[in-house]
C-alpha positions as CSV (number, residue, x, y, z in Angstrom):
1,X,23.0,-9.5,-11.1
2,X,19.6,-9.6,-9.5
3,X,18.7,-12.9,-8.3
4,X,15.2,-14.5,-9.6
5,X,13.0,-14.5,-6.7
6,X,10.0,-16.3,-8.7
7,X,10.9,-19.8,-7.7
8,X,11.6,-19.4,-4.4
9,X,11.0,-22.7,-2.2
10,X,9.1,-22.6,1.2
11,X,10.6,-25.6,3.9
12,X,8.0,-26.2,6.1
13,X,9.0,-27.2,10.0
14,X,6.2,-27.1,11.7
15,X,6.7,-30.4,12.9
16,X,10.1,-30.1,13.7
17,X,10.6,-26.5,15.1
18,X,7.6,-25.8,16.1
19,X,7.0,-28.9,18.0
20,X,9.9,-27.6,19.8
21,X,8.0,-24.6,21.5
22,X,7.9,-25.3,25.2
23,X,5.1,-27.7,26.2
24,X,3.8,-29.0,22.7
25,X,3.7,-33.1,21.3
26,X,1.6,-33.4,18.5
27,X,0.7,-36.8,18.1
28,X,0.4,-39.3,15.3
29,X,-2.6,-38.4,14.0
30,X,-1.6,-33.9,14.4
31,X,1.0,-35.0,12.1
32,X,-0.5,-36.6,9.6
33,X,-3.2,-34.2,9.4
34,X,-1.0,-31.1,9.1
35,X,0.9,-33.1,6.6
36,X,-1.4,-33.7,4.4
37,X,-2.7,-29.9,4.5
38,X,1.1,-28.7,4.4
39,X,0.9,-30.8,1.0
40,X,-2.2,-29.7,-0.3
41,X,-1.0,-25.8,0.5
42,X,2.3,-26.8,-1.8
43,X,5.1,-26.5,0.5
44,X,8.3,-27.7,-1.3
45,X,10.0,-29.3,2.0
46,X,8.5,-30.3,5.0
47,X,11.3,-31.3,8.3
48,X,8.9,-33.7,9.8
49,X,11.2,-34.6,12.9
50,X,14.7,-35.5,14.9
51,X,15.6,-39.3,14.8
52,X,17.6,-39.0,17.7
53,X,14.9,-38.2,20.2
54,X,13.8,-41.4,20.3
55,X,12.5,-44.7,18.6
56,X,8.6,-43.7,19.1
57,X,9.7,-40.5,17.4
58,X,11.6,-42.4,14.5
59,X,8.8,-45.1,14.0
60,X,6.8,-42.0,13.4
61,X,8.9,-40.1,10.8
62,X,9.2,-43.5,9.0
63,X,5.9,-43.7,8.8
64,X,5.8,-40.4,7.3
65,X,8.1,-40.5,4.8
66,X,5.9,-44.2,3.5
67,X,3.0,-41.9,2.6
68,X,4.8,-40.8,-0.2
69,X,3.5,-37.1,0.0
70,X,4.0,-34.7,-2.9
71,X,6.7,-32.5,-1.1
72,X,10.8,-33.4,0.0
73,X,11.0,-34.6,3.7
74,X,13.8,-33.9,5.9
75,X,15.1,-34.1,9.1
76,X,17.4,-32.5,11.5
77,X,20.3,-34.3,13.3
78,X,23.6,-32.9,15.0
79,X,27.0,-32.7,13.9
80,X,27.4,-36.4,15.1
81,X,27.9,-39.8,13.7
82,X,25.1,-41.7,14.8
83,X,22.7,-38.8,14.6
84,X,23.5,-39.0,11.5
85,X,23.1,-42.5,10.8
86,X,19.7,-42.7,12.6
87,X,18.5,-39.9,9.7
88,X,19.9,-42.0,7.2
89,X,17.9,-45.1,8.1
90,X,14.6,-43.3,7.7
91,X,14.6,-43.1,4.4
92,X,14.3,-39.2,4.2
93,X,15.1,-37.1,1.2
94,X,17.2,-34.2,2.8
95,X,19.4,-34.4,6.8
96,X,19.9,-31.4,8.3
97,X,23.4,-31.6,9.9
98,X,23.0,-28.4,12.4
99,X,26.3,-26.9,13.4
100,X,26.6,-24.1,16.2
101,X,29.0,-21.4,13.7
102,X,28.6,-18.1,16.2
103,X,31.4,-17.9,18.7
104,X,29.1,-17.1,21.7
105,X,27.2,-20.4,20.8
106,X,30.4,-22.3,20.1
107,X,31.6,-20.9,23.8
108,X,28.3,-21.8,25.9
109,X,28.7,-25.3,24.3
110,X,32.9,-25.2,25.5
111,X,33.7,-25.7,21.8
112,X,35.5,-23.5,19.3
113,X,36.3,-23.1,15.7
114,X,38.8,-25.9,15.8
115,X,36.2,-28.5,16.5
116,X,33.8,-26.9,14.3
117,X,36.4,-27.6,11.3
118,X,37.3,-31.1,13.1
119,X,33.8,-31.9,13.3
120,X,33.3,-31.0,9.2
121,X,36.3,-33.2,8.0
122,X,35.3,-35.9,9.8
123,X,31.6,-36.0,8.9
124,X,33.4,-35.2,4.7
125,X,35.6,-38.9,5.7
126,X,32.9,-40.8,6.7
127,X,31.9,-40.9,3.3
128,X,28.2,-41.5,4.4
129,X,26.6,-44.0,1.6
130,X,22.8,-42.7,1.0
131,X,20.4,-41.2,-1.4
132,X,19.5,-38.4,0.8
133,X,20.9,-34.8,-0.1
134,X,22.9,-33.4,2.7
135,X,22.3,-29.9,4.0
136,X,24.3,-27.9,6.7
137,X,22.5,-25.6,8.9
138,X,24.8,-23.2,10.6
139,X,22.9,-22.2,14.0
140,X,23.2,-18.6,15.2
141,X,24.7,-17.3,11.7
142,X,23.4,-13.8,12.2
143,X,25.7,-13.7,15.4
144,X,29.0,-15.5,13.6
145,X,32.1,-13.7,11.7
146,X,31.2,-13.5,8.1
147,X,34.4,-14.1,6.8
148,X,34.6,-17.0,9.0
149,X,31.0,-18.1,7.5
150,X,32.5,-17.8,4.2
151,X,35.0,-19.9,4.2
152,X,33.2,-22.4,6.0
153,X,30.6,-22.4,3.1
154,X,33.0,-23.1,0.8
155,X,34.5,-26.8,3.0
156,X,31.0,-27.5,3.0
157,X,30.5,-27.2,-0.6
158,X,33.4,-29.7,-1.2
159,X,31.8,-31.8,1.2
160,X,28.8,-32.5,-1.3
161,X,26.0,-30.5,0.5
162,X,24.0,-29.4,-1.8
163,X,22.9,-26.5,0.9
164,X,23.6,-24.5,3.5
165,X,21.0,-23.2,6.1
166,X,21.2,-19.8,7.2
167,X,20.1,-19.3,10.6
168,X,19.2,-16.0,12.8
169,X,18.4,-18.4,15.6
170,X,17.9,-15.6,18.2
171,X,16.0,-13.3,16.1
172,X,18.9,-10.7,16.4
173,X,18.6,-9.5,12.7
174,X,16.5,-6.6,10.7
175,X,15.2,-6.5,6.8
176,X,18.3,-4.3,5.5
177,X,20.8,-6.5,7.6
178,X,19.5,-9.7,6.5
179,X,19.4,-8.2,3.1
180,X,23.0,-7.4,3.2
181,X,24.5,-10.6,5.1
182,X,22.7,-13.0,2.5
183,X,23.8,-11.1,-0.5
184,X,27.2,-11.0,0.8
185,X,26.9,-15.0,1.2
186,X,25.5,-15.5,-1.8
187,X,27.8,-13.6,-4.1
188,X,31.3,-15.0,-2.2
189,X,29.8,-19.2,-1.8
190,X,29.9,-21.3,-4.4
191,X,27.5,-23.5,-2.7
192,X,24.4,-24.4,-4.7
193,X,21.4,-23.7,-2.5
194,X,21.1,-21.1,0.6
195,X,18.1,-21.3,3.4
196,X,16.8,-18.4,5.9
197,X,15.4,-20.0,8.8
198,X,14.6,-16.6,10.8
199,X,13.0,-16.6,14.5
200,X,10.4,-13.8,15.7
201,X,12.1,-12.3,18.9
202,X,12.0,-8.9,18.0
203,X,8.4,-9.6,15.7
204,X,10.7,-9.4,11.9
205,X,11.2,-12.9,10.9
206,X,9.0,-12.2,8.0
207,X,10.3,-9.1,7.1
208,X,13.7,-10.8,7.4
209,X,12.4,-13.6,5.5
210,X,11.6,-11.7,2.6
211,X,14.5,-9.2,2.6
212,X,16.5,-12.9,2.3
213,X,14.0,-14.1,-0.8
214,X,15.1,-11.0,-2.4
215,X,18.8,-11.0,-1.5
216,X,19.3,-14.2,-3.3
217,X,18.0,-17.3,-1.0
218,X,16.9,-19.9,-2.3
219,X,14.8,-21.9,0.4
220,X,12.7,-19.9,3.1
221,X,11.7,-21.7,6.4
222,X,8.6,-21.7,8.5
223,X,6.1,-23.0,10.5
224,X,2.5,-23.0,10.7
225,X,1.1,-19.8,12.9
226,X,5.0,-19.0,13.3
227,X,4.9,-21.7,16.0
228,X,8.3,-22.2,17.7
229,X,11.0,-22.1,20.9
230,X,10.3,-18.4,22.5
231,X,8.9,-15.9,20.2
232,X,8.6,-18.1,17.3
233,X,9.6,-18.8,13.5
234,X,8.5,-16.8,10.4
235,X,4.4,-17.9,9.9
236,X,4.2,-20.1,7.2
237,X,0.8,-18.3,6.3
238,X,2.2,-14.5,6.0
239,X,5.0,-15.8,4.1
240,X,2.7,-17.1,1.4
241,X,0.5,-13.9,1.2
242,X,3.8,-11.6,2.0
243,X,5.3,-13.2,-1.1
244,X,2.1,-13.0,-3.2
245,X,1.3,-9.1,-2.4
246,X,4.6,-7.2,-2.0
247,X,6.7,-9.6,-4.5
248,X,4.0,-10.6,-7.0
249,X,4.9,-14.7,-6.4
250,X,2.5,-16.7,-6.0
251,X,3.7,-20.3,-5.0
252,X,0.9,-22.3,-3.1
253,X,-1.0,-25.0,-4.8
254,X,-4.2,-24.2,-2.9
255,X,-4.3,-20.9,-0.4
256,X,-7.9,-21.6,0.8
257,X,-6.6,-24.6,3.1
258,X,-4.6,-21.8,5.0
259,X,-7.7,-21.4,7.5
260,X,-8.0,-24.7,8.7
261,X,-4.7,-25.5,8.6
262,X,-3.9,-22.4,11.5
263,X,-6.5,-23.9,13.3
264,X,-5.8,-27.1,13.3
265,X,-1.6,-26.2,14.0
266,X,-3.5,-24.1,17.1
267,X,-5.8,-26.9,18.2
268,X,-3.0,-29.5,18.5
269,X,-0.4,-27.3,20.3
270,X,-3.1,-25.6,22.2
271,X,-1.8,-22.2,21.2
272,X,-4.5,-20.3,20.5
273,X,-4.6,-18.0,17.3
274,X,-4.8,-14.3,19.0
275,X,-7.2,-11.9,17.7
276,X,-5.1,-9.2,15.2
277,X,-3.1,-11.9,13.7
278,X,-2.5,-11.2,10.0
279,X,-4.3,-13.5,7.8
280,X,-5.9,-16.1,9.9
281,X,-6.5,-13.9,13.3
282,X,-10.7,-13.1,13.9
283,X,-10.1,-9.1,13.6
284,X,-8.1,-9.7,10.0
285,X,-11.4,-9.1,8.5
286,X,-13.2,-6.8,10.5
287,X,-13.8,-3.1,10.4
288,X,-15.9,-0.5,12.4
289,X,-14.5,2.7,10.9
290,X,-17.2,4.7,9.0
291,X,-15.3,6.0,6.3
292,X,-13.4,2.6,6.2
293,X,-16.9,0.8,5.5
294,X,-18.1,3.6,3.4
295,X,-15.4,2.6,1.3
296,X,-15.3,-0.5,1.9
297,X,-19.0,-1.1,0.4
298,X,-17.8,0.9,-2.9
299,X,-14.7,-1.0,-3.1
300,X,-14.1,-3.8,-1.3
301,X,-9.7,-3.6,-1.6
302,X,-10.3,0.3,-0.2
303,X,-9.3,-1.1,3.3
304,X,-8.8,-4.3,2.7
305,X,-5.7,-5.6,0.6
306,X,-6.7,-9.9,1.4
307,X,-9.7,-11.1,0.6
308,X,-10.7,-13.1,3.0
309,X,-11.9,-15.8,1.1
310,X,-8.1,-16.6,0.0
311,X,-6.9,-18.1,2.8
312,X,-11.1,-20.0,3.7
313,X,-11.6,-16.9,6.5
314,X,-14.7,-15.6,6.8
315,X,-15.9,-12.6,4.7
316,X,-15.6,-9.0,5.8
317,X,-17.8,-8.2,9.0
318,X,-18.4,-4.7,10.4
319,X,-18.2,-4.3,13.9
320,X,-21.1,-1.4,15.2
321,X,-19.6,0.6,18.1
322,X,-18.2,3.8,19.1
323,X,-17.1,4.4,15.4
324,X,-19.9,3.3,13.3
325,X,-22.1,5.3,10.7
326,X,-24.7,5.0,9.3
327,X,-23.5,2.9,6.7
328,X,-22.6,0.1,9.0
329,X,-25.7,-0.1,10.4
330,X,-27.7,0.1,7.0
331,X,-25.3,-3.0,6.0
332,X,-25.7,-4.4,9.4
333,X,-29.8,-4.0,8.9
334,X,-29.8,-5.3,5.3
335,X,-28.1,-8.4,5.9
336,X,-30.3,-9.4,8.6
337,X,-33.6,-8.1,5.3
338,X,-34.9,-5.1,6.9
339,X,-34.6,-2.2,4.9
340,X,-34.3,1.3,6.7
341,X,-34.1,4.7,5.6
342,X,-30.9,6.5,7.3
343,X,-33.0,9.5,8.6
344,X,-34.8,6.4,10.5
345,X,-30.8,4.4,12.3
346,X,-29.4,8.2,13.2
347,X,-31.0,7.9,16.8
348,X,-30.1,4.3,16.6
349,X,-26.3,5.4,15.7
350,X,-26.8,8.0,18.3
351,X,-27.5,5.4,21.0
352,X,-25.6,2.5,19.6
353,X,-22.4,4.9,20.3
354,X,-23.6,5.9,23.6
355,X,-23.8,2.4,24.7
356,X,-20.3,1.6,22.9
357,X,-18.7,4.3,25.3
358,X,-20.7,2.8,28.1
359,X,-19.7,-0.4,27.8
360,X,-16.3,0.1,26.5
361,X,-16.4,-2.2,23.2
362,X,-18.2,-2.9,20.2
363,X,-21.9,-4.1,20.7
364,X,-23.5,-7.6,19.8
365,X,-25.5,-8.2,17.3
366,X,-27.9,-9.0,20.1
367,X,-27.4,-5.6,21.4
368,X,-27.8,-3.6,17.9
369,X,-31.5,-5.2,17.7
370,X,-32.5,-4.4,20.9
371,X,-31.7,-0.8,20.8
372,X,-33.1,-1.0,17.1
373,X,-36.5,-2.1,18.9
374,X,-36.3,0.0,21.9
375,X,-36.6,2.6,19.0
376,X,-38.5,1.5,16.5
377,X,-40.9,0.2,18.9
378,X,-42.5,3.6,19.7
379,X,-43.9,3.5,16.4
380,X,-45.3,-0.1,16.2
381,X,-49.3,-0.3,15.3
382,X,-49.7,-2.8,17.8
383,X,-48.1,-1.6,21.7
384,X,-47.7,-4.4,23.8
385,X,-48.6,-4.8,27.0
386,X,-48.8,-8.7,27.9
387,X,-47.3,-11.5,26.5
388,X,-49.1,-15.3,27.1
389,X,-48.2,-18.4,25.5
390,X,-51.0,-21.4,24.9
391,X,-52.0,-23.0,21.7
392,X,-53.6,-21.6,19.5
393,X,-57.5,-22.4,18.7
394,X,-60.0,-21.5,16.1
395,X,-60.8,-18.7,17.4
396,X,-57.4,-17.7,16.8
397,X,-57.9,-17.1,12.7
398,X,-59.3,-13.7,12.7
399,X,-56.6,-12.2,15.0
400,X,-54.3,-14.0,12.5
401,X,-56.2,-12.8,9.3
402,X,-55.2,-9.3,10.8
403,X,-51.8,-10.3,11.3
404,X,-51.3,-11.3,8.1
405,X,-53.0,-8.4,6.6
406,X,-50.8,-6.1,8.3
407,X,-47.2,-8.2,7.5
408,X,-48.6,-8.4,3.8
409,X,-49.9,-4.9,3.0
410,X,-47.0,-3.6,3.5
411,X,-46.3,-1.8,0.0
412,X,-48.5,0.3,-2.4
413,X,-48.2,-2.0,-5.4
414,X,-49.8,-4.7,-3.3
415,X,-53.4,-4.5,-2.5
416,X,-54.1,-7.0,0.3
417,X,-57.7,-9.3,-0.4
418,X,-59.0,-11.0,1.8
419,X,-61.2,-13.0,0.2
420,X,-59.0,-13.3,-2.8
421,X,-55.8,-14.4,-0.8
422,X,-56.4,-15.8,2.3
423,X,-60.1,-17.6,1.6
424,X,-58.6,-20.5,2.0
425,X,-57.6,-19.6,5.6
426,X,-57.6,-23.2,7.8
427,X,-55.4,-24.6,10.8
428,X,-54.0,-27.9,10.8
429,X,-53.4,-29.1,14.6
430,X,-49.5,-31.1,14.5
431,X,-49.4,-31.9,18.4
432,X,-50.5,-31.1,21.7
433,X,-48.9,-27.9,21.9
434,X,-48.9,-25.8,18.5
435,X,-50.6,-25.9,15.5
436,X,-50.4,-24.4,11.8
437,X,-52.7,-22.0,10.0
438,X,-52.0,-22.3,5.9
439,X,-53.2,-20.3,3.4
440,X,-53.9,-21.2,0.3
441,X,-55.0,-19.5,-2.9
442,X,-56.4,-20.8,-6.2
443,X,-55.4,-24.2,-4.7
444,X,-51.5,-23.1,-3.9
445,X,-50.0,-23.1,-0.5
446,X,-49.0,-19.1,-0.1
447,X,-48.1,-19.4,3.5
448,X,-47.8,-21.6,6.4
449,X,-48.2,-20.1,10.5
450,X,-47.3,-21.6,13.7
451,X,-49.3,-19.9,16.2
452,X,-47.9,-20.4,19.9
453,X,-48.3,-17.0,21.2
454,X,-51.1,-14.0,22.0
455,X,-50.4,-10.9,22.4
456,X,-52.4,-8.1,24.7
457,X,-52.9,-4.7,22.6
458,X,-53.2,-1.3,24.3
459,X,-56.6,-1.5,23.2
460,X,-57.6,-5.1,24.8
461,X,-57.7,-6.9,21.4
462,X,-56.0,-10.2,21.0
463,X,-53.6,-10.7,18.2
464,X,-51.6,-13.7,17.2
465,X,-47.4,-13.0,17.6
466,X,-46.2,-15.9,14.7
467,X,-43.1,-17.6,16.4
468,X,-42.6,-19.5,12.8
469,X,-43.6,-18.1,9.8
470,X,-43.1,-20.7,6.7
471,X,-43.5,-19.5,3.3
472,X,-43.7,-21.7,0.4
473,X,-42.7,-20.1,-3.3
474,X,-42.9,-22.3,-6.6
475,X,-41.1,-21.4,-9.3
476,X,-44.4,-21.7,-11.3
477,X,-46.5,-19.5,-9.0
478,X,-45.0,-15.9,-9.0
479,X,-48.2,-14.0,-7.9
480,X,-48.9,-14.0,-3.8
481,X,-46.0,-16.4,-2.6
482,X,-43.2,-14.6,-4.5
483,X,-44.6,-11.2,-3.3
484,X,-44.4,-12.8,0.1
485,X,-41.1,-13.9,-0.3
486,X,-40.0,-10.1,-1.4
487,X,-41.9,-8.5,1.9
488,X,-41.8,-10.9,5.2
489,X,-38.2,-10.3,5.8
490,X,-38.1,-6.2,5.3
491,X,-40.9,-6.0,7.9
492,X,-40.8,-9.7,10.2
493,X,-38.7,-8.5,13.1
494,X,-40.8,-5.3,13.6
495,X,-43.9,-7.7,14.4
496,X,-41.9,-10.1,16.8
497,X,-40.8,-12.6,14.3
498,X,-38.3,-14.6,15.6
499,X,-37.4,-17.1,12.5
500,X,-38.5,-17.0,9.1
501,X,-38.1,-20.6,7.1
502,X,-38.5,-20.7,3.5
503,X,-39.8,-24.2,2.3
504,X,-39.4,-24.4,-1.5
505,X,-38.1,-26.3,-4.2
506,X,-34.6,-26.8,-4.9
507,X,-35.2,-25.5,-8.9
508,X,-36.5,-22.2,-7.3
509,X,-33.4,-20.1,-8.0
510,X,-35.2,-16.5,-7.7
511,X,-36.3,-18.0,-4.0
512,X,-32.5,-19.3,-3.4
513,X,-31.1,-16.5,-4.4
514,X,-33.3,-14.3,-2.8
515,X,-32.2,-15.7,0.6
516,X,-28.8,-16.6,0.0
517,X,-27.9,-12.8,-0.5
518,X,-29.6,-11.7,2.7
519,X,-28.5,-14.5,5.0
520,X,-31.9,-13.4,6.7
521,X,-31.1,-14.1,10.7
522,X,-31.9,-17.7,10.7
523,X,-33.2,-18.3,7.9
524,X,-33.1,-22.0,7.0
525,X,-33.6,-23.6,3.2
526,X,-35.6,-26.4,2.8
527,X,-37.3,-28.6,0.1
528,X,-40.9,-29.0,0.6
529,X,-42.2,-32.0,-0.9
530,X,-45.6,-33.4,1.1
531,X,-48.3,-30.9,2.2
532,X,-49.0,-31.3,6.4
């Protein structure tokens, strides 16, 4: 019969195992944390430790357990009596009694299968009085006799465990073996409750863990960013989304913790998260590919089965390099509000690849811009030729009526006026070293300038580069200020502007919206409540 996969049961041991990877104490305040995340993910058990390492360690599981989290504790303990008795005293809901059941294990520790069985009848007589559940893990499995296994199982069974914990402790074992050896355990035990705990030395203790899930096991054990002695445990994070997209189970509480949990897990063990991890690693999400972003921006699961946003990553990002299109760089473009036509980014493309090969990686955003200027540039209506900065004077306003003129005229549906829309032209001085030109019309503030820069034309004539350009929109003005709003950021960068802020009230939801979908550079929101 198949077994129902659907209520599988994930055992955290993060803060057992993986604090076991060489070099790693978490303290106090690493546990409690990951703890509480571990909880808020939904893990069923978490191992939060080994009372026999020492009394600092046992204060600290003790103290554990008295939070009372939403999730079984255990902890792990050898085949000995006051191991044993240490677990006991803590209080915890489930002791991991871990015997060695490989020969080549029993034979580096000069035991044998005699004081294996010795070992179990005597830990069956003490008759241990407690309210925790017991559970046997038998270390190296994948390397022991299954027969042997088998018949072990079944003394352990009529010692009361409620479980037994299946471990490939070297990492020894593929999918369609593990598959095999737990069905095989699972069909010829009469023990309740079977757990894969599965290591990563040959990079398949997730694919082991699910091949197990599906076999028949009940419990499957991990740790946070796969953390652990060597190569690792199965990550606790693929397991959930491995489970969720190629067996349809969906077991976490609350996926979108997954993010900071990794980080936090890499943070206290100082182990950092590399690059092409799946799920939480900073390429997951990333894509340089034409056709893949072609796709991509028709379909967004095209290339990309996660969504980011399930685990709290950030969204999809293109990368512009060597294998860029056009369509990168249009989205790259857009994002930042400047709208250009693709017969205008093929010489960009065309050098943005020659500097990709050049360099030998994908470019900065830094880098896409200035080759986008270096281009665009030639056809700018204003050459430069010499930058100065001072404050700006009176005698600044015409050179800034012209400015304006030419940032605002930008479209044939709007007809710039001068007298209409900028009569109300003035500068308010704020300090020593800038000052702010606003225009108003029909007594509303259209547009706020901080002037801190000329610029030297070609042609000798001074005109004002705007370092911050403020617009203010009110929901209850939609003429000049909403048409403002619509053009500054298609056509700010090609005139120098290095940050647009939009200063408007909260209720403005066309202005909110507006900027929220193009993220424009820096582009800050504000409420604007007092006039300068």
């Amino acid at each position: 019969m198949k077994p129902d996969i659907s209520n599988i049961r994930i055992a955290d041991t993060t803060l057992r195992d993986g604090e076991q990877a060489p070099g790693v104490v978490f303290s106090f305040e690493d546990k409690l944390q990951i703890a509480r995340m571990l909880e808020q993910l939904g893990v069923d058990e978490v191992e939060i430790g080994t009372p026999a390492i020492g009394i600092h360690e046992r204060d600290e599981i003790t103290r554990l357990i008295a939070m009372n989290f939403n999730f079984e504790t255990s902890c792990w303990c050898r085949a000995v009596e006051p191991d044993i008795e240490e677990c006991i005293a803590t209080g915890v809901d489930i002791i991991n009694i871990s015997l060695p059941v490989s020969d080549i294990l029993l034979e580096s520790m000069n035991k044998d299968r005699r004081w294996l069985m010795s070992r179990l009848e005597r830990i069956a007589a003490a008759g241990y009085s407690t309210r925790s559940r017991i559970s046997f893990g038998l270390q190296d499995a994948s390397r022991a006799d299954m027969d042997f296994l088998i018949m072990l199982c079944g003394l352990i069974h009529e010692c009361g465990a409620f479980r037994v914990r299946f471990a490939d402790t070297v990492g020894a074992l593929n999918p369609m073996r593990t598959f095999e050896l737990l069905k095989e355990l699972r069909e010829n035990t009469a023990i309740p409750s079977i757990e894969f705990h599965g290591h990563d030395d040959l990079g398949m203790a997730l694919g082991n863990s699910i091949a197990a899930a599906q076999a028949g096991a009940d419990y499957i054990s991990a740790t946070v960013n796969g953390l652990g002695e060597r190569a690792g445990n199965c990550p606790l994070e693929e397991l959930y989304f491995a489970l969720k997209y190629s067996l349809n189970i969906d077991r976490a509480k609350d996926l979108t913790v997954i993010r900071r949990l990794c980080e936090l897990v890499a943070s206290a063990s100082g182990r950092a998260i590399p690059e092409s991890k799946a799920i939480t690693g900073s390429m997951a999400y990333k894509h340089e590919s034409g056709v893949h972003i072609n796709c991509i921006n028709r379909n967004r699961k095209s290339y990309q089965l996660v969504d980011p946003g399930e685990s709290g990553s950030d969204d999809i990002a293109f990368v512009i390099g060597k294998h860029s299109g056009v369509a990168a760089l249009r989205a790259f473009f857009y994002t930042r509000g400047i709208d250009v036509s693709d017969h205008d980014l093929e010489p960009v493309l065309a050098e943005v690849k020659e500097y990709a090969c050049r360099v030998g990686r994908g470019l900065t955003p830094e880098e896409v811009n200035d080759i986008f200027q270096k281009i665009s540039g030639k056809d700018k209506n204003i050459p430069v030729t010499d930058v100065c900065c001072r404050k700006a004077t009176e005698k600044d306003i015409p050179a800034m009526i012209e400015l304006l003129r030419q940032l605002f005229s930008i479209e044939q549906d709007f007809e710039f006026d001068h007298d209409k829309h900028l009569a109300g032209l003035k500068m308010l001085c704020t300090d020593k070293d800038s000052c702010i030109l606003v225009a108003e019309s029909a007594g509303q503030v259209i547009g706020m300038c901080t002037l801190q820069i000329l610029i030297s034309t070609a042609e000798g004539d001074k005109v004002g580069l705007i370092e911050d350009m403020v617009i203010e929109a009110e929901s209850r003005h939609k003429g000049v200020g909403t048409l403002l709003l619509e053009r500054m950021s298609t056509r700010a960068r090609k005139f120098g502007l290095k940050r647009l802020q939009l200063l408007a009230d909260l209720d403005n939801s066309a202005a909110f919206e507006f900027y929220r979908k193009r993220n424009w550079l820096e582009t800050k929101l504000l409420c604007l409540r007092k006039r300068f």
